[in-house]
Backbone as JSON Lines, residues from 0, in Angstrom:
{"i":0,"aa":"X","n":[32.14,24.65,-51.21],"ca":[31.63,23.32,-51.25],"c":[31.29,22.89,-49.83]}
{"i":1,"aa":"X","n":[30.22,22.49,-49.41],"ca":[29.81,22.17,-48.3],"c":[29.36,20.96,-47.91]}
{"i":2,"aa":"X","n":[29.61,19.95,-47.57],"ca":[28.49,18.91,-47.14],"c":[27.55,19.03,-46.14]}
{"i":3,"aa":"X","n":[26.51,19.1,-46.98],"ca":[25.14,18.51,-45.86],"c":[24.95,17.4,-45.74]}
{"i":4,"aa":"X","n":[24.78,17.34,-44.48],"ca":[24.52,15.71,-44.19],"c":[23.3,15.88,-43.18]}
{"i":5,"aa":"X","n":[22.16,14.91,-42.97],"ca":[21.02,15.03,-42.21],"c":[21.01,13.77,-41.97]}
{"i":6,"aa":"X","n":[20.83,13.6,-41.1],"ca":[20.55,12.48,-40.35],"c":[19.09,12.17,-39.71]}
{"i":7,"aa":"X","n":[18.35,11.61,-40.17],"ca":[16.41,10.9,-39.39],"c":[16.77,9.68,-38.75]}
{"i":8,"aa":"X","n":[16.39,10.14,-37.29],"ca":[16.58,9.05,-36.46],"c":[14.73,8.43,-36.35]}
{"i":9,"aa":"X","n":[14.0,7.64,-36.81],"ca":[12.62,7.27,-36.72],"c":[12.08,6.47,-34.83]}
{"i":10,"aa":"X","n":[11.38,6.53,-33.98],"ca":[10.72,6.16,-33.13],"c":[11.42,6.94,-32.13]}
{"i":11,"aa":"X","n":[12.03,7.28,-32.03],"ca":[12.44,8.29,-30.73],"c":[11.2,9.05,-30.11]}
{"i":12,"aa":"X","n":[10.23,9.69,-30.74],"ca":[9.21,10.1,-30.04],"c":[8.41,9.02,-29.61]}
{"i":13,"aa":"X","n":[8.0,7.52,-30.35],"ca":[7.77,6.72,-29.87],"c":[8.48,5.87,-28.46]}
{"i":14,"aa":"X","n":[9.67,5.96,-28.5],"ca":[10.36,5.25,-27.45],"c":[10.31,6.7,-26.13]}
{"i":15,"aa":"X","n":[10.12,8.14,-26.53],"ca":[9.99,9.0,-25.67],"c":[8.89,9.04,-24.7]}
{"i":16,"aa":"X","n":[7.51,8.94,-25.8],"ca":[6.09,8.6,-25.54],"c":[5.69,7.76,-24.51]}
{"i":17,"aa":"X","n":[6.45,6.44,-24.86],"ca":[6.69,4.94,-24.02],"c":[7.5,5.34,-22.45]}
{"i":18,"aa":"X","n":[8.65,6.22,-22.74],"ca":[9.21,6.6,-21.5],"c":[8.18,7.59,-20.15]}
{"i":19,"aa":"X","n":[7.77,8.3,-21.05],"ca":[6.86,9.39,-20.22],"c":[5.72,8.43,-19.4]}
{"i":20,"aa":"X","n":[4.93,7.82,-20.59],"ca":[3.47,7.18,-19.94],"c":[4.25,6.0,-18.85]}
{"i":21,"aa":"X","n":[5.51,5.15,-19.6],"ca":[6.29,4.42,-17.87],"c":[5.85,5.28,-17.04]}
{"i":22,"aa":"X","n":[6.47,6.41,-17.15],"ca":[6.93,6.88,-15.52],"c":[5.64,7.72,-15.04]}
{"i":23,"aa":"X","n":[4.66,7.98,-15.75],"ca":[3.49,8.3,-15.04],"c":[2.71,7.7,-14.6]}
{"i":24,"aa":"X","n":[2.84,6.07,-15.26],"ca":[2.34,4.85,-14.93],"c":[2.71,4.59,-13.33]}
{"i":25,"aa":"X","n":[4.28,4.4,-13.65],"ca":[4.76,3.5,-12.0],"c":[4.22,4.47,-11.04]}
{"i":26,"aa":"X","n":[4.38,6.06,-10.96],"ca":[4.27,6.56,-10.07],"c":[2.62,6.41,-9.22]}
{"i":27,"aa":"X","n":[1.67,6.31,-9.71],"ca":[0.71,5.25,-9.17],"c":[0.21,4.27,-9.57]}
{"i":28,"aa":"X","n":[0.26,3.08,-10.47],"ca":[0.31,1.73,-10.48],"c":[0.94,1.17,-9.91]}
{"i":29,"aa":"X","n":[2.05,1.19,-9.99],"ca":[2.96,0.29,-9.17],"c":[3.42,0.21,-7.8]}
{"i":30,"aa":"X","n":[3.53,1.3,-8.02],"ca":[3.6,2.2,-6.01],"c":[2.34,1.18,-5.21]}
{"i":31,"aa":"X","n":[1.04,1.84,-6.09],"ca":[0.06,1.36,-5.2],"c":[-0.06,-0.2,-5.23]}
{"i":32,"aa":"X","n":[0.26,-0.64,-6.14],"ca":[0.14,-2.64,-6.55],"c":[1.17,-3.11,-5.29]}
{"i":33,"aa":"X","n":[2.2,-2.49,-5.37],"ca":[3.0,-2.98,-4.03],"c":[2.63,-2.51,-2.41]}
{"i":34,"aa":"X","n":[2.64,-1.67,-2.46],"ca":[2.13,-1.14,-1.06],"c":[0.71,-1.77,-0.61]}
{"i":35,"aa":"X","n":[-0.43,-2.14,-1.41],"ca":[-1.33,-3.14,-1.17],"c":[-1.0,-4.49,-1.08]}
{"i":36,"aa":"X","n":[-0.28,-4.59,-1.76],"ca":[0.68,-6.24,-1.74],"c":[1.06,-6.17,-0.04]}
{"i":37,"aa":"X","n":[2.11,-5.39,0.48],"ca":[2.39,-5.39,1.88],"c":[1.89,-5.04,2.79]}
{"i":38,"aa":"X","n":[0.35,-4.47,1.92],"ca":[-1.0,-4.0,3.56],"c":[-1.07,-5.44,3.52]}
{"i":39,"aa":"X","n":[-1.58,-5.88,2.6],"ca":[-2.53,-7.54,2.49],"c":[-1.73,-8.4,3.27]}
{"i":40,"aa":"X","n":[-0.62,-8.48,3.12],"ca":[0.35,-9.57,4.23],"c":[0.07,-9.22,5.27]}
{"i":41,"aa":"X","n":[0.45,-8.06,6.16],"ca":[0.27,-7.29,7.13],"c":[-1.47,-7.95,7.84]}
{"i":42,"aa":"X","n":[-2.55,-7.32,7.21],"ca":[-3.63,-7.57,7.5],"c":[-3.96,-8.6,7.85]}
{"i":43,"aa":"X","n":[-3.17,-9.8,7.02],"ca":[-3.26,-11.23,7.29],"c":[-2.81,-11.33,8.86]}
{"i":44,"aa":"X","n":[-1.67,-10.83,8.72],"ca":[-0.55,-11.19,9.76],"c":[-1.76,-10.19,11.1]}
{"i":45,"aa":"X","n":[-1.94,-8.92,10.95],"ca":[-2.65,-8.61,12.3],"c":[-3.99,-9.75,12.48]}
{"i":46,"aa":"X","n":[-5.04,-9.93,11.69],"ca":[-6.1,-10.48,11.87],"c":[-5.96,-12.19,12.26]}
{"i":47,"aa":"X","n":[-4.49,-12.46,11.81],"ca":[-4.43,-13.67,12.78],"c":[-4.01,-13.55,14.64]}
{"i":48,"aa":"X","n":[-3.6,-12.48,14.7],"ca":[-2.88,-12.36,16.32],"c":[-3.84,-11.25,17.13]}
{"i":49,"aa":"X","n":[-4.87,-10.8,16.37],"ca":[-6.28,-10.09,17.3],"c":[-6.67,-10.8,18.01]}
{"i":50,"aa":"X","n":[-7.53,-10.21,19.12],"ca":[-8.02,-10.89,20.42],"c":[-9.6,-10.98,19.27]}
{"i":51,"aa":"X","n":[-10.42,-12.58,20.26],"ca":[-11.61,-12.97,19.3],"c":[-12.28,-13.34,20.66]}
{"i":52,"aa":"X","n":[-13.29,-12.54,20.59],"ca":[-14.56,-12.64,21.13],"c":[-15.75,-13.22,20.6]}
{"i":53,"aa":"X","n":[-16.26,-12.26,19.61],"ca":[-17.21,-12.37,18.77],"c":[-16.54,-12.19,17.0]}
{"i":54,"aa":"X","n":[-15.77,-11.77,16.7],"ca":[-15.3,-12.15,15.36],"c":[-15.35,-11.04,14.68]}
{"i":55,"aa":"X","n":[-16.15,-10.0,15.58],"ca":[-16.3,-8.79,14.75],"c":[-15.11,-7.93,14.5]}
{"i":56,"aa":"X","n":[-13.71,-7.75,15.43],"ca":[-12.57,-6.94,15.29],"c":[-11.9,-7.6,14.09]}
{"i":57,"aa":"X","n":[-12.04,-8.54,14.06],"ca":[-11.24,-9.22,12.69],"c":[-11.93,-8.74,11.3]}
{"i":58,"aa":"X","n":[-13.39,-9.49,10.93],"ca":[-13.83,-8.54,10.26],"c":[-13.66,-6.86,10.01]}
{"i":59,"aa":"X","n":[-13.41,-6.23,11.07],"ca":[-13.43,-4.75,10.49],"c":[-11.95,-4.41,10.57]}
{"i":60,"aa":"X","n":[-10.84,-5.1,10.53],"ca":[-9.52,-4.57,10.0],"c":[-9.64,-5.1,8.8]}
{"i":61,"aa":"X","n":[-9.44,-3.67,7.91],"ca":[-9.45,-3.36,6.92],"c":[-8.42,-2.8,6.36]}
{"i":62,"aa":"X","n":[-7.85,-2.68,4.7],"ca":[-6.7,-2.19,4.27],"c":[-7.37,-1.04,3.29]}
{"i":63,"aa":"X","n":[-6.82,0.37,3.36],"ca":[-7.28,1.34,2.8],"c":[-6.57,2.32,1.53]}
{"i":64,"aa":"X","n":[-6.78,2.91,0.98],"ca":[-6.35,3.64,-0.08],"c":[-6.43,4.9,1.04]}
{"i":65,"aa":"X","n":[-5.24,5.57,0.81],"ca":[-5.24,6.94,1.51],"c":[-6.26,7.96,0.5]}
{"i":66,"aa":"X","n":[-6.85,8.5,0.85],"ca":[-7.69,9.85,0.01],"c":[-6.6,11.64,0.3]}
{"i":67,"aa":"X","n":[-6.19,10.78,1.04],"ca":[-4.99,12.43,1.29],"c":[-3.72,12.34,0.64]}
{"i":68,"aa":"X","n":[-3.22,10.92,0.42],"ca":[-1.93,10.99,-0.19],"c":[-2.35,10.65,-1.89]}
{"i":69,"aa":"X","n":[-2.47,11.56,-2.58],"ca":[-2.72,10.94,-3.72],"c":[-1.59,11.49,-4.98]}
{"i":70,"aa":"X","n":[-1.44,10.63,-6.08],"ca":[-0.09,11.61,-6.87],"c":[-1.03,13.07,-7.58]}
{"i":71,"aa":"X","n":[-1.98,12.58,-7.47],"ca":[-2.56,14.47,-7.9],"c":[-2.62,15.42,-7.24]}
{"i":72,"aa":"X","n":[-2.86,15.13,-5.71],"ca":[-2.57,16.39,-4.79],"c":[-1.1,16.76,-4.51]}
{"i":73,"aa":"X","n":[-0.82,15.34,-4.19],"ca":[1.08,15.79,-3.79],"c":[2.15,14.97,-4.06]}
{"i":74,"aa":"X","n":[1.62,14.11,-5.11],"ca":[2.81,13.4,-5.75],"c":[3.24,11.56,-4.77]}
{"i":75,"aa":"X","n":[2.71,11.69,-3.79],"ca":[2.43,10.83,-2.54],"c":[1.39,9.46,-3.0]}
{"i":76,"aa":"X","n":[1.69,8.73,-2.78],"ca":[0.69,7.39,-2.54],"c":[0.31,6.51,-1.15]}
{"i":77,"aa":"X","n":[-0.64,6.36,-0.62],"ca":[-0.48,6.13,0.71],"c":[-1.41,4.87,0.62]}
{"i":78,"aa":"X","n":[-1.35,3.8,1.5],"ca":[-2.07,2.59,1.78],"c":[-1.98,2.67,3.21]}
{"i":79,"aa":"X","n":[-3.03,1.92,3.71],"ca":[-3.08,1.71,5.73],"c":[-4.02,0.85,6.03]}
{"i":80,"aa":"X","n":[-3.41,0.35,7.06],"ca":[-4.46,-0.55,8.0],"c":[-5.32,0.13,8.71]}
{"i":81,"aa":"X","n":[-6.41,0.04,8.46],"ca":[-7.87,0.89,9.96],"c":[-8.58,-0.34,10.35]}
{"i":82,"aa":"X","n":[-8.66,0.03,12.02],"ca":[-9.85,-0.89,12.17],"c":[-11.14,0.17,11.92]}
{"i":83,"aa":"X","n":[-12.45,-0.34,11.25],"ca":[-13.23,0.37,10.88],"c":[-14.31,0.56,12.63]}
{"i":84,"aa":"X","n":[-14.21,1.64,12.41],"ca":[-14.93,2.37,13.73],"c":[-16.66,2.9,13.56]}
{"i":85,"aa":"X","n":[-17.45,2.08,14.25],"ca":[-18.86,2.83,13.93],"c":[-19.58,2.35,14.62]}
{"i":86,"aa":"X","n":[-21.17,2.87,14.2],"ca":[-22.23,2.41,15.44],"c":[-21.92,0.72,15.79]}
{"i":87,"aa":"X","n":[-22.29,0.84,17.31],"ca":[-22.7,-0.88,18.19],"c":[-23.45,-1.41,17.3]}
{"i":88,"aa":"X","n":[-24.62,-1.41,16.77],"ca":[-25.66,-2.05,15.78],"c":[-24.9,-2.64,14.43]}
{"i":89,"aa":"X","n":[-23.7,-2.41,14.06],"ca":[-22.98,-2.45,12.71],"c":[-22.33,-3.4,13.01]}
{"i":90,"aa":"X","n":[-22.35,-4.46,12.34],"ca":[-21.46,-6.05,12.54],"c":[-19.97,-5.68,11.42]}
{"i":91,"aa":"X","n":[-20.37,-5.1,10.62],"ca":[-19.38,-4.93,10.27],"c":[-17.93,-3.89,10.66]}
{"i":92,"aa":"X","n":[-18.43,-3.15,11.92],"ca":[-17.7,-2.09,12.21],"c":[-17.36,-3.23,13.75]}
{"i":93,"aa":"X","n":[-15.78,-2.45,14.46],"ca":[-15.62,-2.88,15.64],"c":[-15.12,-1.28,16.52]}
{"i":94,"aa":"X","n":[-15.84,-0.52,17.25],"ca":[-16.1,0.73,18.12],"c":[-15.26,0.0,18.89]}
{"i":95,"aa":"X","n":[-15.03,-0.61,19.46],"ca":[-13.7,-0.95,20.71],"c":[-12.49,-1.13,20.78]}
{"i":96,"aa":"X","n":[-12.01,-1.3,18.74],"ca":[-10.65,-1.77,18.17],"c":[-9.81,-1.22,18.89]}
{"i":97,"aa":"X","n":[-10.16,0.71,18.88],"ca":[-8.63,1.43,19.36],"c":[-8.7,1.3,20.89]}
{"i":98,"aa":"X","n":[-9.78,1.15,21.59],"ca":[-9.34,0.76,23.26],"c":[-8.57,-0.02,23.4]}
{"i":99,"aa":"X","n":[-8.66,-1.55,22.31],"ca":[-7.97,-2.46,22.56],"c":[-6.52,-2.45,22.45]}
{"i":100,"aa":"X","n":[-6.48,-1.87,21.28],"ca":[-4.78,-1.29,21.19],"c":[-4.17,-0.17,21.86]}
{"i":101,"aa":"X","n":[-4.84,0.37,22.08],"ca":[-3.96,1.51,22.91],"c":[-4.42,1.46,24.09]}
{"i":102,"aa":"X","n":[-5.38,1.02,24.68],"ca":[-5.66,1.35,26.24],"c":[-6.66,2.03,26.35]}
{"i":103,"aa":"X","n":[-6.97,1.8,27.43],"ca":[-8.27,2.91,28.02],"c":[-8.03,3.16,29.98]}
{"i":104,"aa":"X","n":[-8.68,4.4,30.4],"ca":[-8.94,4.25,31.45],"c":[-10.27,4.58,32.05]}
{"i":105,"aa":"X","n":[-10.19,3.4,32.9],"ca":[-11.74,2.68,33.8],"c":[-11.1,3.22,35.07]}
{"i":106,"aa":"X","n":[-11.94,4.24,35.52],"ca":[-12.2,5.38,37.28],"c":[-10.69,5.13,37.31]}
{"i":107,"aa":"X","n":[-10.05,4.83,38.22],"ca":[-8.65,5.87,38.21],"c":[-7.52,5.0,37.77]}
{"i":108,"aa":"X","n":[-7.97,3.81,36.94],"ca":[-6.66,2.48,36.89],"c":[-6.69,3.09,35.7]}
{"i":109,"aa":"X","n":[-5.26,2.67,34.85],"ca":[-5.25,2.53,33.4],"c":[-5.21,1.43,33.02]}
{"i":110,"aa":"X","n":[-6.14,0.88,31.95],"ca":[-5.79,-0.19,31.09],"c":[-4.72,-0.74,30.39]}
{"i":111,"aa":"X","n":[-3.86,-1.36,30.05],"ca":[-3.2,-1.17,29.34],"c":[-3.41,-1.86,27.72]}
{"i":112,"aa":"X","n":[-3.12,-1.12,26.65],"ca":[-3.71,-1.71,25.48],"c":[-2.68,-2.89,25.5]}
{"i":113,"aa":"X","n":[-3.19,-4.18,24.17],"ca":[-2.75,-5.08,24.18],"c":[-1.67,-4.93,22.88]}
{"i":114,"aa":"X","n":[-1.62,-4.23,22.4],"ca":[-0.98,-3.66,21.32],"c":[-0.45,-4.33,19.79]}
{"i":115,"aa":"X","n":[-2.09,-5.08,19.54],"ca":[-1.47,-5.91,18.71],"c":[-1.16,-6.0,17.19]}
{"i":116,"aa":"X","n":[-1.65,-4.56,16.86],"ca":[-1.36,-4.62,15.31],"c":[0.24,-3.84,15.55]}
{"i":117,"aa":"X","n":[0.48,-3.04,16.55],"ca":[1.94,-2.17,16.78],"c":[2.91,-3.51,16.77]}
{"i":118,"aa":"X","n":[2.81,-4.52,17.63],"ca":[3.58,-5.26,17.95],"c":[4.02,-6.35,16.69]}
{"i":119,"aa":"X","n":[2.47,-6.68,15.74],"ca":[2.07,-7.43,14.53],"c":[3.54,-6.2,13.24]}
{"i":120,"aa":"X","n":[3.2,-5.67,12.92],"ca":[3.69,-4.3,12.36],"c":[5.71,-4.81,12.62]}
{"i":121,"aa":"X","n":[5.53,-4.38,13.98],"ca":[6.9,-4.3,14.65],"c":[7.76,-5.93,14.34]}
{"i":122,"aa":"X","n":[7.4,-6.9,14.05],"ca":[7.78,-8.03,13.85],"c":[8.08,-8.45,12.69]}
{"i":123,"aa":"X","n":[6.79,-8.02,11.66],"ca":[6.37,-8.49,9.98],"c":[7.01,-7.31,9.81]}
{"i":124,"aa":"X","n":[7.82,-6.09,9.49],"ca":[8.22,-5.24,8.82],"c":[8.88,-5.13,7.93]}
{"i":125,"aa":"X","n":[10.11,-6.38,8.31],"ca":[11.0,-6.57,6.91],"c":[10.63,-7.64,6.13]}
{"i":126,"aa":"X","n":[9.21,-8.71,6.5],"ca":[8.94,-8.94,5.59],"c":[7.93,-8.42,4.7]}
{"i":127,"aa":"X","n":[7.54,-7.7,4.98],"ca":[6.39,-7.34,4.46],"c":[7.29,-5.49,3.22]}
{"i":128,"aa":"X","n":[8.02,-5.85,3.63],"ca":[9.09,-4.4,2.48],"c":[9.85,-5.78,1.27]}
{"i":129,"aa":"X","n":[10.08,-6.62,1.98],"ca":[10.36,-7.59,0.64],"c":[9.63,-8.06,-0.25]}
{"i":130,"aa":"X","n":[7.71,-7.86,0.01],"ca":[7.22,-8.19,-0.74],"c":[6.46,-6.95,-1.33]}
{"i":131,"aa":"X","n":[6.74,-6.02,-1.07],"ca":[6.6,-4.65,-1.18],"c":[8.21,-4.27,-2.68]}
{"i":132,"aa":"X","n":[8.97,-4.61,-2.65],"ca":[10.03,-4.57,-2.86],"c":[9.86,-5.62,-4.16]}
{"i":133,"aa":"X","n":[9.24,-6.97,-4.05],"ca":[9.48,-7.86,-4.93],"c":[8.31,-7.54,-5.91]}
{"i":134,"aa":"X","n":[7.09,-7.03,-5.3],"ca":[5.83,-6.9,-6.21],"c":[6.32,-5.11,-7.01]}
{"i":135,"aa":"X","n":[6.73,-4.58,-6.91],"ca":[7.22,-3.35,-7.49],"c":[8.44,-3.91,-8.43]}
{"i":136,"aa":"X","n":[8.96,-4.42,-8.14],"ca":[10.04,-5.39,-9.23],"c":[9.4,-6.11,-10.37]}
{"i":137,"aa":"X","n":[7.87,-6.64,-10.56],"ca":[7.69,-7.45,-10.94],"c":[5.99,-6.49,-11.39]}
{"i":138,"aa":"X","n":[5.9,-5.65,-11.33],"ca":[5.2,-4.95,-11.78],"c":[5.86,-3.81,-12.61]}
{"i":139,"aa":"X","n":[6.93,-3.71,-12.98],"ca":[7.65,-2.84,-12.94],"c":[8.29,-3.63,-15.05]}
{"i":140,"aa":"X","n":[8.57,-4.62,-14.49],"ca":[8.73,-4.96,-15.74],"c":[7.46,-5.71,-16.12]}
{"i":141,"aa":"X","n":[6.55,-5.98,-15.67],"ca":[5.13,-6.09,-16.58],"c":[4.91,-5.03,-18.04]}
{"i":142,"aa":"X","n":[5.04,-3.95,-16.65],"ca":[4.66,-2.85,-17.79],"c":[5.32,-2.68,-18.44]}
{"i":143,"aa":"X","n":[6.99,-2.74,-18.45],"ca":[7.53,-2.07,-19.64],"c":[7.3,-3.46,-20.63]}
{"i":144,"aa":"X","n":[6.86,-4.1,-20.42],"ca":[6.92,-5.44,-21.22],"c":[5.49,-5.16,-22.4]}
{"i":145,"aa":"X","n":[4.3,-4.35,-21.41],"ca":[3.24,-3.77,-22.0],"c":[3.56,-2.56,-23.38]}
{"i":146,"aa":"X","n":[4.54,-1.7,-22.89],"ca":[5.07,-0.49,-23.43],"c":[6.11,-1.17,-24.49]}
{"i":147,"aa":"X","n":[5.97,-2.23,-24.44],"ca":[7.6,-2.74,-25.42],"c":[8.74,-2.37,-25.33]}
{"i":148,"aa":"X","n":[8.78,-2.31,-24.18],"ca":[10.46,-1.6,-23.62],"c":[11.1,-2.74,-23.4]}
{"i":149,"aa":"X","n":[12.5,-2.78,-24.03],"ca":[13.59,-4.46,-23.78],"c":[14.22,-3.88,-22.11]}
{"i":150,"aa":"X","n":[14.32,-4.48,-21.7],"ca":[14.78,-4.46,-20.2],"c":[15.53,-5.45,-19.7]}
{"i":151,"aa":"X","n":[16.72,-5.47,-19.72],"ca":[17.82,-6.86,-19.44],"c":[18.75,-6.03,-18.46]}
């Protein structure tokens, strides 16, 4: 005499399904929603403390999507500040950004750069990881809220 007993547990592949697409989700949605969240402060924060001549260095700091860090090549997500570098004729480009920050040398003096997105950077850091920190928190349960995942 034997008892069989079977047991059907129903949505587990559904709640599995939901788990997988999460976590392939956060690893670039969310990554990147936050890390743009804390270029964009940042950017704010350098393009207010740039030196202004003509208006053009402000215009061309820009916030970028890395093309090298991506989760398909290496699992990596990358965001950055560039000042955009290009021909004199281009209003939208500023060719002098990195002299300005790092320096240059004119016949045998050195310049010294004024260093202001390093110094901008060096100041805003911990705030700019709290909102890095708070927008990944809050993107984070968006989605599982999308996926119907209870999260308490």
């Amino acid at each position: 005499m034997s008892n069989d007993y079977s047991i059907r547990i129903q949505g587990i592949a559904e709640i599995q399904r939901a788990l997988f697409q999460l976590n392939a989700r956060l690893g670039e949605r969310v990554t990147r929603l936050a890390l743009r969240k804390g270029a964009n402060f940042m950017l704010k924060q350098v393009r207010a403390i740039a030196p202004i001549k003509t208006g053009r260095l402000k215009k061309a700091i820009v916030v970028k999507t890395s093309k090298i860090h991506t989760v398909r090549k290496n699992g990596d997500v990358g965001v950055y500040l560039v000042v955009k570098s290009g021909k004199r004729d281009n209003q939208k480009t500023a060719l002098y950004g990195r002299w300005l920050e790092r320096g240059y040398k004119k016949g045998n003096t050195r310049v010294a750069g004024r260093k202001f997105v390093t110094n901008t950077f060096n100041t805003n850091a911990p705030t700019a990881l709290a909102i890095m920190i708070e927008a990944s928190d809050m993107a984070t349960r968006q989605l599982a809220q999308e996926l119907n995942l209870n999260t308490r």
